[in-house]
Kinemage of the C-alpha trace (Angstrom):
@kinemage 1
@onewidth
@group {chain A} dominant
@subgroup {mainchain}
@vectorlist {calphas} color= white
{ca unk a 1} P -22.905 -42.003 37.561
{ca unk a 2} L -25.807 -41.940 35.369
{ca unk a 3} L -26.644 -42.508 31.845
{ca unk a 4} L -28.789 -39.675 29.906
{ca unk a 5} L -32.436 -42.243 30.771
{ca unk a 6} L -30.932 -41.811 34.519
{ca unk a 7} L -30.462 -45.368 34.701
{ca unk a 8} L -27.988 -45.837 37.493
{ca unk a 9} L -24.780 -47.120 35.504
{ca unk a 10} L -21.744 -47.110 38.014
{ca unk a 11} L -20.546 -46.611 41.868
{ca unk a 12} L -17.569 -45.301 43.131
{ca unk a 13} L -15.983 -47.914 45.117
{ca unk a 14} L -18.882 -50.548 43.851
{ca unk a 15} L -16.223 -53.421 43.888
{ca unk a 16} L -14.559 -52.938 47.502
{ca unk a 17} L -17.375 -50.284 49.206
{ca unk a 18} L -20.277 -52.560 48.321
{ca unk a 19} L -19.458 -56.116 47.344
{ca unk a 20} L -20.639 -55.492 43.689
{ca unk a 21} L -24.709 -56.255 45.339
{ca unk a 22} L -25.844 -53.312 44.461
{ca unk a 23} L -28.904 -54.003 42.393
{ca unk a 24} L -28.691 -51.229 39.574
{ca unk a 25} L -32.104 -51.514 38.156
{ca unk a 26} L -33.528 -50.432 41.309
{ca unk a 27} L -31.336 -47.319 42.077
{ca unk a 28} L -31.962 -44.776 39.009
{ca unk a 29} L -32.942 -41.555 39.029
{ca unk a 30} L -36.669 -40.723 39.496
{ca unk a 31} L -38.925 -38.501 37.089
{ca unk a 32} L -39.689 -35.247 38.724
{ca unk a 33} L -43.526 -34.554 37.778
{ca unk a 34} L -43.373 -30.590 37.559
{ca unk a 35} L -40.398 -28.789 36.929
{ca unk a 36} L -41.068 -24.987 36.658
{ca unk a 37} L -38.402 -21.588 36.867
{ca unk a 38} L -38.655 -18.334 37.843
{ca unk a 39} L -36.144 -15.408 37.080
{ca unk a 40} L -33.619 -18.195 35.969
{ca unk a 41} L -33.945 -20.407 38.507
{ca unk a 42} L -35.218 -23.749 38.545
{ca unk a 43} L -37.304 -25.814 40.859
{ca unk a 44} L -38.333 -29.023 40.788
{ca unk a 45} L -41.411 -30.926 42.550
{ca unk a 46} L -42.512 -34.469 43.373
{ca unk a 47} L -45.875 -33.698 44.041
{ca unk a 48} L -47.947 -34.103 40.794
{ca unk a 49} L -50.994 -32.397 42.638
{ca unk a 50} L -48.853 -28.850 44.218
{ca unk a 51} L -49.818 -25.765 42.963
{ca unk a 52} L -47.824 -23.987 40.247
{ca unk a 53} L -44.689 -22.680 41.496
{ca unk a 54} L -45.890 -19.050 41.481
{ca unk a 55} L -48.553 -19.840 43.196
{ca unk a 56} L -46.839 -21.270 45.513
{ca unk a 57} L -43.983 -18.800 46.237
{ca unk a 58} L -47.205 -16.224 46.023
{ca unk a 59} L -45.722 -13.042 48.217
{ca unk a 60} L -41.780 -14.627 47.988
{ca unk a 61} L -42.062 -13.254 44.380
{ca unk a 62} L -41.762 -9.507 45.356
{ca unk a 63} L -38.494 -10.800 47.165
{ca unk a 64} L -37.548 -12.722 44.611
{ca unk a 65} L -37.492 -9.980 42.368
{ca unk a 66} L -35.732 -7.522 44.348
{ca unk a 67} L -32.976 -9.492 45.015
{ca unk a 68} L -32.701 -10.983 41.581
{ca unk a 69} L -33.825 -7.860 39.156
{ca unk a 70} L -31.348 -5.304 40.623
{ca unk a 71} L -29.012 -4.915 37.288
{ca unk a 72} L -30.116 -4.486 34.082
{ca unk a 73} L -27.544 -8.073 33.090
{ca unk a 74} L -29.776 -10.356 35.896
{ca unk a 75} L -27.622 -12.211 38.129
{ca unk a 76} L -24.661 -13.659 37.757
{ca unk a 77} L -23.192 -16.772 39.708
{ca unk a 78} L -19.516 -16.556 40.336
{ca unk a 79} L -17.954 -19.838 40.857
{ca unk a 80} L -15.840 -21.193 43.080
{ca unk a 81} L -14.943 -21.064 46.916
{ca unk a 82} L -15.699 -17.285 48.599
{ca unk a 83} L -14.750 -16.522 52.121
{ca unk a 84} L -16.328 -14.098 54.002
{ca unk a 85} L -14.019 -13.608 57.684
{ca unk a 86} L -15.816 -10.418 59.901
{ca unk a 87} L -14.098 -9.167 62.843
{ca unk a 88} L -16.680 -9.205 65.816
């Protein structure tokens, strides 16, 4: 797990799966440069130097939109496991 800097602060297993050698300092999370969202979701990029994320998703956004803007609410995500089994 991680502490709220994303400093690496335990392993499952660390004791028996790894030998307690893993070297913490060297496994935290990294920074991600550009973190933009569109319609509610959010995407993340490493690249300092990408274009903006609507420039990138440039046509993807009329998509986007349909599938995302079809009830007056927005989307909602339903958690948990859904099955889908079609006869063929």
């Amino acid at each position: 797990s991680y502490s709220t800097d994303g400093s690496l602060v335990s392993v499952p297993s660390e004791e028996y799966a790894y030998y307690n050698e893993i070297d913490k300092s060297k496994l935290g999370l990294l920074r991600v440069p550009q973190v933009q969202s569109y319609k509610g979701l959010v995407f993340g990029c490493f690249d300092p130097e990408a274009p903006s994320l609507v420039d990138f998703l440039g046509d993807m956004t009329y998509y986007l939109d349909i599938l995302l803007d079809r009830v007056d609410g927005g989307t909602e995500v339903i958690s948990g496991v859904h099955k889908w089994k079609m006869r063929g």
